[in-house]
N, C-alpha and C positions, 0 to 999 in steps of 0.2 A: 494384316499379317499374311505374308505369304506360304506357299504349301509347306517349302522348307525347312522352315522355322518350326510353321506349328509341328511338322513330323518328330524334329528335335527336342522339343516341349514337351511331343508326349511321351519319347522316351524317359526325358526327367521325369517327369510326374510317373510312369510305371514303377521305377527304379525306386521312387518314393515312398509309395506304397506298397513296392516289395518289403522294402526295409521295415516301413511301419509295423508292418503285420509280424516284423520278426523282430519287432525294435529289440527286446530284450538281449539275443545274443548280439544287433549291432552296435547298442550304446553301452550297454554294461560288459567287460573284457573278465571280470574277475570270477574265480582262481584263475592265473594267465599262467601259461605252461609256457617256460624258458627253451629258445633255440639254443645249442650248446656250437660255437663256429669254432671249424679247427684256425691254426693259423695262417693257414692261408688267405682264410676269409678276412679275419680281423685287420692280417697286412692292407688287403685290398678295401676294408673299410677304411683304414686309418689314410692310407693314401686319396680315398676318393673327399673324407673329409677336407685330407690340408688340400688339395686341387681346389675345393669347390672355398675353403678361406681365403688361399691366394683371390680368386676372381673377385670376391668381398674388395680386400684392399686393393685392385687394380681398379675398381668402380668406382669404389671412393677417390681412389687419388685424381679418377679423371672426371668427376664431379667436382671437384674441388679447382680442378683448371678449367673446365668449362661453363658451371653451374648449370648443367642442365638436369632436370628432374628424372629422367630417364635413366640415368646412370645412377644417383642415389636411389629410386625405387629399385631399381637395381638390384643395389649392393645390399639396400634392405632386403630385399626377397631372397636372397639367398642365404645372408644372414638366417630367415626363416627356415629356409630348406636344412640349415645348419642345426637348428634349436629342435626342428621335428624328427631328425635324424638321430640327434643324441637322445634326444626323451622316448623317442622310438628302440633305441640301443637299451636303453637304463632300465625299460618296462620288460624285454622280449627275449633281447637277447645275452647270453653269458658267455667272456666273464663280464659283460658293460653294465650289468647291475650291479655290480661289485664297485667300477671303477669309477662312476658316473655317480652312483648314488645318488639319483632321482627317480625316486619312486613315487611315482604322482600321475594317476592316470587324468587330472583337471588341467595337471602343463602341458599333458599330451594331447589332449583336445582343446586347450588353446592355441597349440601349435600350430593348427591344421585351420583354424579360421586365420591367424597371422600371416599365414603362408596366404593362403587365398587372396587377402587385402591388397599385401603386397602385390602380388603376380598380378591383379585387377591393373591395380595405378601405375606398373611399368609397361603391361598391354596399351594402355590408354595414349602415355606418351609415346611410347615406341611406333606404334602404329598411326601416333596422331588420330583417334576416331571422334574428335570433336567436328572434325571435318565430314564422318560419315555418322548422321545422325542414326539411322536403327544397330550400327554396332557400338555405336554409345550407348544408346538405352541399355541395351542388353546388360555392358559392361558395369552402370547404374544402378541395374537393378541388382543383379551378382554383391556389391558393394554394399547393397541398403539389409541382404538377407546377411550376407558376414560380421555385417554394424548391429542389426539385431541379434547378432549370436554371440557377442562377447560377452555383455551382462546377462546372457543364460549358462556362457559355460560357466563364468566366475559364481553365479548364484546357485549352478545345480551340481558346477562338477563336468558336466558333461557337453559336449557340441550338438546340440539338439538338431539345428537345423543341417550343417555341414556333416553330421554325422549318417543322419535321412538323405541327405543329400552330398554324397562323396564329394570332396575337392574336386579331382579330376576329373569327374562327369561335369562340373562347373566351367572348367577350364577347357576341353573339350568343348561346349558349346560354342563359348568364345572363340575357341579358335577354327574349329569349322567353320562359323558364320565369318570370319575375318578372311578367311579364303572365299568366299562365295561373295564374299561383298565389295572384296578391294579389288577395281581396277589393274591397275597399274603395279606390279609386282616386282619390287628389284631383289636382287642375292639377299641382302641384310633380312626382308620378308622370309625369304625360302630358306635360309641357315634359321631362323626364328619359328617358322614354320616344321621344319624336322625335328628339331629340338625336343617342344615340344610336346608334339605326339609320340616320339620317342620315349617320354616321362609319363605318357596320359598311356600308350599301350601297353607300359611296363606294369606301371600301377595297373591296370586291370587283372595282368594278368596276377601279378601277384595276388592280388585279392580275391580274385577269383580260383584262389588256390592253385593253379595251372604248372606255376614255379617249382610250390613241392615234389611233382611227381618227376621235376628234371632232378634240382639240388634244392633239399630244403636248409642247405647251412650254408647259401651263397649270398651275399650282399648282393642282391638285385637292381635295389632302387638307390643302393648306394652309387651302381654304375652309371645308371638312370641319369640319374640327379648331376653328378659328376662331365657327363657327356653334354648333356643339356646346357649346361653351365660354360662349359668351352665354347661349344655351337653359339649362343647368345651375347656371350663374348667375344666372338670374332664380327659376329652381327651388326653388333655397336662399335668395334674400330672401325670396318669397312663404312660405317654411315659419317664417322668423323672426315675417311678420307671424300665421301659425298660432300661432305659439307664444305673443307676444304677446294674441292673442285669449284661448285656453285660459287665459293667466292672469289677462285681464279676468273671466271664467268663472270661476274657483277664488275668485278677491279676492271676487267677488259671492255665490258659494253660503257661502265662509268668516263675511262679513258676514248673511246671513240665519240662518246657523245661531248666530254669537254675539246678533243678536238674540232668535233663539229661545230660546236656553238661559237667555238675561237676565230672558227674559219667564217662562221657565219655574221660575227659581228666585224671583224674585218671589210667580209665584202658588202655589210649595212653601210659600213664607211664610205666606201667607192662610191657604191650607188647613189651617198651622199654629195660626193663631189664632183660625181659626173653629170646629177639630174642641172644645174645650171648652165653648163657651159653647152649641153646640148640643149636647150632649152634656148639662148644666146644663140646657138649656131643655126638653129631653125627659125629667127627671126632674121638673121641676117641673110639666109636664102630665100626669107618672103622678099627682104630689099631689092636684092640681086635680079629677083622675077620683075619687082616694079617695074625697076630700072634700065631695063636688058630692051636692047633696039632691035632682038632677034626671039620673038616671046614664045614660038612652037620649039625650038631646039634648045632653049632655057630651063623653060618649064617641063620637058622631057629630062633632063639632066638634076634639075630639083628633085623629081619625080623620083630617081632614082636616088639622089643622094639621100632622103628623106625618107624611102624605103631603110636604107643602112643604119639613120638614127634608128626608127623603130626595132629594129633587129637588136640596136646595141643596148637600147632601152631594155629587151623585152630578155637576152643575155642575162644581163646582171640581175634581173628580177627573176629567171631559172636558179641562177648560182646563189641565189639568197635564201630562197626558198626551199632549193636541195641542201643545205648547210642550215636548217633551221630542226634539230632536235626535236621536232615535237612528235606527242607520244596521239596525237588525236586519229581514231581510225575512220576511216571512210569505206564505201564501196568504190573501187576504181578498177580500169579497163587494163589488161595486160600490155596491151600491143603499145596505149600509149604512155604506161610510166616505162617499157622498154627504151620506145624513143627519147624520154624527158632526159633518162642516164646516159642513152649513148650520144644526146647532144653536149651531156657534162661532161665525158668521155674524152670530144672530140677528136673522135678516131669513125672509118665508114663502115658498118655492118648493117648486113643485109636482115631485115625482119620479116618474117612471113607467118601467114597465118592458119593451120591447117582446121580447128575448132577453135577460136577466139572464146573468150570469159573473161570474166570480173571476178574479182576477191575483196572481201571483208576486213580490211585491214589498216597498216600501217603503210601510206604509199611513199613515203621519207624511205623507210627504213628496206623494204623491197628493191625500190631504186640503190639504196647503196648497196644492196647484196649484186646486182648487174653489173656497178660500174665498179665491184671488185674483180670481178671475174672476167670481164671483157679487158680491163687494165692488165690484168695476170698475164693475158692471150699477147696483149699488144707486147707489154716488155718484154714476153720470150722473143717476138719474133715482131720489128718495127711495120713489115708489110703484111702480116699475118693477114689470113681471109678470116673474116669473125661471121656467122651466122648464130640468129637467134629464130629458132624454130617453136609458136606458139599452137600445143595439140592439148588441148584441156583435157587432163589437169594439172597438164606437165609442162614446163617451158625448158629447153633443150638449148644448150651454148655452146658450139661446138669449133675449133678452129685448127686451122694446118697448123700449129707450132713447132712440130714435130713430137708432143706428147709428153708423159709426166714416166719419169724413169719410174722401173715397175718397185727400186729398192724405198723408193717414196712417195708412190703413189697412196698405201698405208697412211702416211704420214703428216701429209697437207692440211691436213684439217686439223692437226694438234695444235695448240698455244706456243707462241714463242718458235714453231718451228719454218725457215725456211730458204730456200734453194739460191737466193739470190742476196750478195751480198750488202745492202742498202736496202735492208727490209726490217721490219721486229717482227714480223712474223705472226702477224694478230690477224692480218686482213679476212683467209676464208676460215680460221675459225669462229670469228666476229659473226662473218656471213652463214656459216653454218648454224649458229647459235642463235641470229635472226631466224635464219627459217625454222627452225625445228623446234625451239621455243619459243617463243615470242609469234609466229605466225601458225606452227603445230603443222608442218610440213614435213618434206624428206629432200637434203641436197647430201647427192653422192657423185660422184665423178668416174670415168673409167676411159684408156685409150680406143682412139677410135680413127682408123683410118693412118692420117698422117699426122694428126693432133688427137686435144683431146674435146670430151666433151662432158659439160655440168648438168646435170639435171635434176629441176626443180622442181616438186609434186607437191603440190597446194591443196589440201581439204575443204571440201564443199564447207564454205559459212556463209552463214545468211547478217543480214545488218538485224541490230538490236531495237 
């Protein structure tokens, strides 16, 4: 366990036996003295209710179109935020003990472990933490103390353990340690992340009496709760339009790998009906050597022609092998899957080498990202100068075409977008979508000179 955590640990545990030692005024509430809210307050409770219902049935209805768990734990947890709010309202404040007519302080500390459950098992999907094991545990553990507290509220009345141990001090841990533990952090994290703490800082303060001395007849947590609920809300459309993308992304790499493999079983054909007749033709120039009355300017001429099968031979088994989808990685040499593409190319760029390297990878898929962007060079401009400059751990592609207009330079690397009429417009987002996922690199492009130039930064990986 790291220092972190345990610091975190021991603030629960103090908190714990804070409480203990005062259990009396923290589990037992009665005689409860009623807040009296003018109506301003109740306006703003009543609205922050229907806000935080509406989010209920927007979760459901897109649980119901996507079935994913996230959205129904969701819609359940707010659901709860709903039930602790009103039993909260029915216990405290007036006139909602009049209107609610629940008077039950055993619904009201069941409320507060329901809440807890839920918010557990929508952190879990939301965040995906089966993938980072110690904020699963945590999340685990949280879950196993809430499942032991429901047959002690129902048997005593009271939230023994959640009650010693506040919700929000629970949920707070989780969500501290979800910022210290996850990587990789996109918007959907950071609007889930303010959220939140936004509900965890509120609650404290409230409870820590703090609130009182601003308004004690303001709906606090109703605003809390209500804000939180929007923020989490948007969290989860934004990950739908993620999801959405990723499968613009699969649709596009699925489509270049079936035209690869169309192309590649195509040119398995050729190379099928080529290997005879060259094969034929290299026995008929053994004849011609037999037979020939002049054997040093014959066999010079063989010499040569017999260079040209090999060449054509060795052609068609490049173009099979570049048009062969497979996903198998290797460690290989930059300078020479540069050359493999720009002889698929064929077009002449000059390769040079300032620190040469290897990478850990995919060398199919690297080559097609070259011979997208040296092609891109060529069709601007049929004499184009292409240079490919290799300085580890960048490879650089740079050519006079006279450059990418600045109103779309932005815009090249989108799907479906581009500048030349007899295109779909996949190729360098394909090729960016190689590098940067699938290889965990960086291609960006910018004008340079009289053209432009790509550049490709590869991450130190080692073979498995």
């Amino acid at each position: 366990m790291d220092k972190a955590l345990k610091y975190k640990l021991s603030v629960v545990s103090a908190i714990f036996f804070l409480f203990l030692a005062n259990y009396e005024k923290v589990l037992f509430l009665e005689p409860r003295i009623f807040s009296h809210y003018p109506l301003s307050s109740i306006i703003i409770s009543a609205i922050s209710l229907g806000m935080i219902l509406s989010v209920v049935v927007y979760n459901f209805s897109i649980y119901f179109y996507l079935r994913e768990k996230q959205y129904l734990f969701y819609a359940l947890g707010q659901l709860a935020i709903l039930f602790f709010l009103v039993t909260l309202e029915s216990l405290f404040i007036a006139p909602f003990n009049i209107i609610y007519g629940i008077d039950s302080l055993q619904t009201h500390a069941l409320s507060h472990v329901i809440l807890l459950i839920f918010s557990m098992l929508f952190i879990r999907e939301f965040l995906q933490t089966r993938e980072i094991k110690k904020l699963d545990n945590i999340i685990t553990w949280v879950l196993f103390l809430a499942y032991i507290d429901i047959p002690i509220t129902l048997l005593t009345g009271q939230n023994i353990i959640t009650g010693l141990i506040p919700v929000y001090i629970l949920i707070w841990l989780v969500v501290s340690e979800s910022y210290r533990l996850i990587k990789d952090k996109n918007r959907p994290y950071y609007l889930f992340y303010i959220g939140w703490n936004f509900v965890i800082v509120t609650a404290i303060l409230v409870y820590t009496g703090v609130t009182s001395f601003i308004n004690n007849d303001f709906p606090f947590l109703h605003i809390a709760f209500s804000i939180e609920s929007i923020l989490l809300s948007l969290a989860l459309t934004y990950k739908i339009k993620l999801l959405h993308n990723e499968k613009e992304q699969q649709q596009s790499l699925l489509l270049q790998q079936s035209r690869l493999a169309s192309m590649g079983e195509m040119t398995a054909s050729i190379a099928h009906q080529w290997r005879q007749p060259l094969t034929h033709l290299s026995f008929v120039l053994m004849n011609i050597k037999k037979n020939s009355h002049n054997p040093q300017t014959v066999e010079r001429k063989i010499k040569e022609a017999n260079e040209q099968l090999t060449y054509m031979s060795k052609t068609i088994d490049d173009f099979r092998n570049f048009y062969n989808p497979s996903k198998t990685k290797e460690e290989f040499d930059i300078k020479t899957a540069c050359e493999d593409a720009v002889k698929i190319a064929n077009v002449s760029v000059k390769i040079s080498e300032k620190n040469p390297f290897t990478f850990y990878g995919n060398k199919n898929e690297f080559e097609q990202v070259i011979l997208n962007i040296v092609n891109n060079a060529k069709d601007a401009k049929q004499d184009a100068s292409i240079k490919i400059i290799i300085d580890k751990p960048t490879i650089t592609i740079s050519d006079n075409a006279g450059g990418i207009d600045k109103e779309h330079i932005n815009k090249i690397f989108e799907p479906y977008f581009s500048t030349k009429k007899e295109s779909d417009g996949i190729g360098l987002y394909i090729a960016k979508t190689i590098v940067e996922r699938e290889m965990g690199g960086k291609l960006s492009v910018e004008n340079k000179d009289r053209g432009s130039a790509f550049m490709i930064t590869l991450p130190y990986k080692k073979a498995l």
